[in-house]
N, C-alpha and C positions, 0 to 999 in steps of 0.2 A: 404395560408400565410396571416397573420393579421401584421396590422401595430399600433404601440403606439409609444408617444414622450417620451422623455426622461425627468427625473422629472428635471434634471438634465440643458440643455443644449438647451431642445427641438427638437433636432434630433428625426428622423423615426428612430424607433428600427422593426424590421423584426421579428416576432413572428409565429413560424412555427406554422401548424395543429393542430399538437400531443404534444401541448407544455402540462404540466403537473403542476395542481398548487405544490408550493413549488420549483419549476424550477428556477435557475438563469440565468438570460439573461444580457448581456453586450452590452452598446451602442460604437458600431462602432467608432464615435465618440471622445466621452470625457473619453471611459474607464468605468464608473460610471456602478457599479453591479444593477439590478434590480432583486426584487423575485416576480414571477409570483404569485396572489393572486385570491381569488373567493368572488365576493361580490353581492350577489343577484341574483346569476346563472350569473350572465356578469364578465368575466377574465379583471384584473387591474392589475397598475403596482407600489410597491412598492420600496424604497430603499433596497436592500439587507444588513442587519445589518452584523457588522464588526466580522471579526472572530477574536477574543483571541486566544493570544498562554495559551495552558496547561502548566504550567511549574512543569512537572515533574506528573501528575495527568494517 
């Protein structure tokens, strides 16, 4: 298990093994979605972008 703060709040976010980039992770915390990312072979933690509702799509 890996540890990152939160971009958020700064809180430990708990980041299992087998986490998988595209993965969202949620800080314990404040709530705040993060999306697991891949940046130069080393796993980082973005904001997880908001979902739209489809209206009717």
């Amino acid at each position: 298990m890996k540890n990152a703060n939160c971009l958020v709040c700064q809180s430990a976010i708990e980041i299992e093994n087998d986490v998988f980039v595209g993965e969202i992770v949620e800080c314990s915390d404040c709530g705040e979605e993060h999306e697991v990312m891949e940046a130069n072979g080393l796993l980082t933690l973005e904001l997880a972008p908001e979902i739209e509702e489809s209206w009717g799509e």
